[in-house]
C-alpha positions as MATLAB code, in Angstrom:
seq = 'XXXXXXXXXXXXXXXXXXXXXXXXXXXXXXXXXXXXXXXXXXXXXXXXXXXXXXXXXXXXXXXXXXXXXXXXXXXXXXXXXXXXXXXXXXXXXXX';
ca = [
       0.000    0.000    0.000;
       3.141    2.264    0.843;
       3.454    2.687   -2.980;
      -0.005    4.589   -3.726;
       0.840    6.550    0.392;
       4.480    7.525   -0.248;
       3.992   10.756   -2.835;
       0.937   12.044   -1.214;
       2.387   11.787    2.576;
       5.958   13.356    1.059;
       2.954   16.234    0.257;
       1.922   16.269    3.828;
      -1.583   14.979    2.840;
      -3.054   11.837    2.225;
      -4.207    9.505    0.084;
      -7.680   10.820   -0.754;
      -6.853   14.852   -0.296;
      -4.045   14.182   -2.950;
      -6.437   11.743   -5.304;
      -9.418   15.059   -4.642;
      -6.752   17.850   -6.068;
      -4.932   15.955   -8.638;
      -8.921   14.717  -10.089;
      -9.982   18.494   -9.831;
      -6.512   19.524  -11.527;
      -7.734   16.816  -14.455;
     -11.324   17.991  -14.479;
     -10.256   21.426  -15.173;
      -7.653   20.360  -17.837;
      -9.780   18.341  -19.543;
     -12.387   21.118  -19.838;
     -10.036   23.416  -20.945;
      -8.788   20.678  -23.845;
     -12.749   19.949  -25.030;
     -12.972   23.755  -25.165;
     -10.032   24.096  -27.118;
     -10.701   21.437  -29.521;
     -14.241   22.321  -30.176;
     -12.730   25.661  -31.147;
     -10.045   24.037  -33.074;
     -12.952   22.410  -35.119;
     -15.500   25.367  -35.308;
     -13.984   28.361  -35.014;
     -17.605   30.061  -34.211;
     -17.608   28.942  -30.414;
     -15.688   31.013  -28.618;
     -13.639   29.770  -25.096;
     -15.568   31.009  -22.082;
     -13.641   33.168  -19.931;
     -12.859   30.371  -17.171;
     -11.215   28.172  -19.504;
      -8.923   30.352  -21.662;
      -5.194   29.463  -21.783;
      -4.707   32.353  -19.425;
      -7.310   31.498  -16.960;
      -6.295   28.109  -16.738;
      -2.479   29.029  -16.172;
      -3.467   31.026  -13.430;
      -5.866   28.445  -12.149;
      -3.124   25.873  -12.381;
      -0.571   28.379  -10.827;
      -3.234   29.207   -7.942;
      -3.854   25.489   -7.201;
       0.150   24.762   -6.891;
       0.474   27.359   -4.353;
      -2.363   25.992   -2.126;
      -0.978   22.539   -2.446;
       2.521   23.514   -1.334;
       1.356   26.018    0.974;
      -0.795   22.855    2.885;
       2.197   20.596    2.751;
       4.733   23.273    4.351;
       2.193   23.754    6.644;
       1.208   20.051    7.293;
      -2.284   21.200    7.502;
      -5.006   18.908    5.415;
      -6.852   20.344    2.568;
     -10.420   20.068    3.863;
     -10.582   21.402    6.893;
     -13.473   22.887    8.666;
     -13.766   26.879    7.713;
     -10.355   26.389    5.407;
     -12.465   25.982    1.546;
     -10.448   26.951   -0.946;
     -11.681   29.230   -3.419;
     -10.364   29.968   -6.911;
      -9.539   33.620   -7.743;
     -11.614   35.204  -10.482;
      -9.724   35.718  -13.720;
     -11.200   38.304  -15.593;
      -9.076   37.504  -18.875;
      -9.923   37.755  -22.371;
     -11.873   34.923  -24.161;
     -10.136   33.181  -26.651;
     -12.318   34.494  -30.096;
];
């Protein structure tokens, strides 16, 4: 079992809190990818806001700095009163 435990407790979080943020990291990727592609394809639909390169490099940057900042603090991601909430990116859609 030590081999799915060892990256996540290196993190100073465990198993599930590190499964939780690398599946939300994924989620938001792969909504950003079926955004871009369905641009790629039909150049008419534009990229929302949220998912723009520039949103989600900020998003991504964001969400690296509240992972290390819970590991150097050996605090757990969910806890009580401590939600973490995206900052709004006001960035230009992708036409």
């Amino acid at each position: 079992m030590t081999i799915f435990t060892n990256h996540p407790h290196e993190q100073g979080v465990s198993y599930f809190e590190h499964l939780g943020f690398a599946i939300g990291i994924s989620c938001r990727l792969l909504t950003s990818v079926l955004a871009f592609a369905l641009h790629a394809l039909f150049p008419f639909i534009t990229i929302k806001r949220e998912f723009d390169l520039e949103a989600t490099c900020a998003f991504l940057q964001e969400r690296n700095r509240f992972i290390e900042s819970a590991a150097a603090n050996r605090q757990p991601l969910h806890t009580p009163g401590r939600a973490y909430a995206p900052a709004r990116h006001d960035t230009p859609a992708v036409a």
